[in-house]
N, C-alpha and C positions, 0 to 999 in steps of 0.2 A: 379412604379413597386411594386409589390406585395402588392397593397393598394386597400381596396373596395372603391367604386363608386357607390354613392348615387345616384337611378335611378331618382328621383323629380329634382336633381339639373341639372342631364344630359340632361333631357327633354327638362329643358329650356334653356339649350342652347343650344339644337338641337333649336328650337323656337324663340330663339334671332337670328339666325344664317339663319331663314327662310330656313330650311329643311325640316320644316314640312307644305304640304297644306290644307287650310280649305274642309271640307265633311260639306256634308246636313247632313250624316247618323251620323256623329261622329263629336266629340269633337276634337280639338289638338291635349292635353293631350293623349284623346284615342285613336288618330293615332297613337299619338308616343310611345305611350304602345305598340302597337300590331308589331309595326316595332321592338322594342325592343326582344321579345316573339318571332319573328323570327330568330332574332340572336340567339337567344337562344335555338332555336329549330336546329338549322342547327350547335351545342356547337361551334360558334363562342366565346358569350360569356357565361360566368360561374355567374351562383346565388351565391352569396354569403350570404344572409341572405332573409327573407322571411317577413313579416308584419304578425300578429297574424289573416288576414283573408285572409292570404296566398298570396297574391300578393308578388312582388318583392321589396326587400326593399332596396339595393346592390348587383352589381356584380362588377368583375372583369373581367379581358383580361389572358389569359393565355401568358407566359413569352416567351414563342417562337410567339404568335399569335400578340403580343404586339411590336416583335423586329419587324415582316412583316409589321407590322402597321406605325411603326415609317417609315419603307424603302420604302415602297407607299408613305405615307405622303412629303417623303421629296423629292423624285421623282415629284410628283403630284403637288409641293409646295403650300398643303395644309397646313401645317401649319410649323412652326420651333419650335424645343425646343433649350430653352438655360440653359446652366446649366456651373458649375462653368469651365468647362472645356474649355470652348469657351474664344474668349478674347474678350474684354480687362480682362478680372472676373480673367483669369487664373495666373493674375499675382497681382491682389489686396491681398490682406493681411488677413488671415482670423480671426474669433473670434469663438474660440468655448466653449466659457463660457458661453452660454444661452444667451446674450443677446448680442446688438449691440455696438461698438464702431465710433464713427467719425473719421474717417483718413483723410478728408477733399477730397476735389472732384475733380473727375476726367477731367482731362482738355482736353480733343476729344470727341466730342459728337458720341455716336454710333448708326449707321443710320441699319433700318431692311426694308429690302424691302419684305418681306412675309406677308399676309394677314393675319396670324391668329399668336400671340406668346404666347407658354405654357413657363412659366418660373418661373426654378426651381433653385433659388439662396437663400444667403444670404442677406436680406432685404436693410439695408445698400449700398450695392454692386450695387443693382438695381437704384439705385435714385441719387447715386454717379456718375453713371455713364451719367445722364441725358441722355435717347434713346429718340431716333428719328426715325418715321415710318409715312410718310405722307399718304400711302396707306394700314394700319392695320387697320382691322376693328375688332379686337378680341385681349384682353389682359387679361390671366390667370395667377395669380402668384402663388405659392408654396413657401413657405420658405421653407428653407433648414434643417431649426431646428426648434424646435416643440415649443418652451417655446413664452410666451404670451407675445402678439407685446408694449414691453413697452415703448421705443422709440418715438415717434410722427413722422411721415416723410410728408415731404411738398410734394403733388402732383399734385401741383396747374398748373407746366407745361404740365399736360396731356393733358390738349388743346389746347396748343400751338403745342405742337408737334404730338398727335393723332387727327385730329380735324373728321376723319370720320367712328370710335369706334362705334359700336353696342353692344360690350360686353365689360364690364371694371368690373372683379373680385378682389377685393383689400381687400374680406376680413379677411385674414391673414395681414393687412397693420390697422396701428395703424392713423388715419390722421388729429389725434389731436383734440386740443378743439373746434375747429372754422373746418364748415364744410365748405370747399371751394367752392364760388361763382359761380367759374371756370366751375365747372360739371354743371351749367347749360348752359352753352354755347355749348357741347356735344348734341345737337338737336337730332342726328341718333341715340342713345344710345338706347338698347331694353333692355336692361341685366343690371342690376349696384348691386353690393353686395360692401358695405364699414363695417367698423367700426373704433369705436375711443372713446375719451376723450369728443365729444361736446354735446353740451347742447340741440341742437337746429337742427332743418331740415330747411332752407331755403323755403319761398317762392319760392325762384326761381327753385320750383327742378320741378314744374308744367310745366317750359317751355320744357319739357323734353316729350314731343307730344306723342312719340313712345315707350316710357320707357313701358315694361309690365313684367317685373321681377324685384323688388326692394327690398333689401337684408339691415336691418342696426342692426348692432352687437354693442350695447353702452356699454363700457368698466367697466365706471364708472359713479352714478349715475343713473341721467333719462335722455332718451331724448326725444324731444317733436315733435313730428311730423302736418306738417301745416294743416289747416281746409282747405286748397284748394287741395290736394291732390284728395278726392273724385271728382273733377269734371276730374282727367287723366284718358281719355275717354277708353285707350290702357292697363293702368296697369291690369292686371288679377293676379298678385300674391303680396303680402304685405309680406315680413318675419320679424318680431323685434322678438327681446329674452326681458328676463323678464324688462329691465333699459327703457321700451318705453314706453311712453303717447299720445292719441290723443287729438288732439285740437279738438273742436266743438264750435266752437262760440266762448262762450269768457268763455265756461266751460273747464273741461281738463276728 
């Protein structure tokens, strides 16, 4: 609510999400540009800033357009939001001092049976809770507070419990030094945005076939991304911020 929406980011996951079909005449991207441009023609949605060669650079949902949005969606059960109001969350214990505390974990596992979750908690709360969704194929997160994910949180159970994920957003999630193994074993994965503390991109992020949006936000230091990457035949977008290095052989 009342937050812009970076149109690059939305794209692609309209694109991980396979909403968008391939044209002879057009690109993806420039499908889902022009579907965009209709919403926006029809003030579905609202520009909110502009790119210096005028294209769209965010918008927003208008606050009533957004409530109708939510009440289709959860009709349609397209997707669920959770947020601290829902339980178990609504009875954890909160921290609003910027950062996380441990209250030690929650002992019922909470099962979602929705295909798609936007979820808009406090960081802790989510991972405490160990969830469980054998049929999600979409996980968005939001912290609930803005201050930088200093914490480390283990996500290594994502694939145990999401094993059929297309979108996995975690990066407002901190996932430490050591990038977990685990996210290669996410095969269906088209969308992956992480950050954290580690050092290192795993070989194993190649076995990731279909991956073609790959997001990595290094906290601290550098991180070094593997020389086999180039051969994911699928990947079409690369994002690192400044802490990232390519491998090429045995140079950097």
């Amino acid at each position: 609510e009342d937050k812009d929406i970076p149109v690059s980011k939305l794209i692609r996951f309209w694109l991980a999400e396979g909403f968008i079909h391939d044209s002879e005449l057009k690109s993806v991207e420039g499908i889902a540009e022009s579907y965009l441009m209709e919403l926006i023609s029809r003030s579905l949605v609202e520009i909110s800033k502009k790119k210096s060669n005028g294209e769209v650079k965010t918008c927003r949902l208008h606050d009533l357009l957004r409530d109708f949005c939510q009440l289709k969606a959860k009709e349609e059960n397209f997707f669920k939001v959770i947020t601290r109001s829902d339980e178990p969350y609504v009875s954890f214990p909160s921290s609003d001092f910027g950062f996380e505390f441990d209250f030690g974990h929650y002992s019922d596992r909470v099962t979602y049976e929705s295909y798609r979750l936007c979820i808009f908690l406090e960081r802790d709360h989510f991972f405490d809770s160990v969830p469980f969704g054998l049929g999600t194929r979409s996980i968005i997160f939001f912290p609930s507070t803005d201050s930088e994910p200093i914490c480390p949180s283990d996500i290594s159970f994502i694939w145990h419990n999401f094993k059929l994920l297309r979108t996995l957003d975690f990066e407002m999630i901190n996932i430490g030094i050591t990038f977990p193994v685990e996210i290669g074993l996410l095969v269906h994965l088209r969308y992956l945005a992480v950050s954290g503390y580690m050092r290192s991109i795993p070989q194993s992020i190649a076995n990731l076939r279909k991956l073609e949006t790959f997001v990595v936000k290094g906290l601290r230091g550098q991180v070094v991304l593997p020389d086999n990457m180039w051969s994911m035949a699928r990947l079409r977008h690369l994002h690192v911020n400044m802490h990232v290095a390519f491998k090429l052989g045995d140079k950097e």
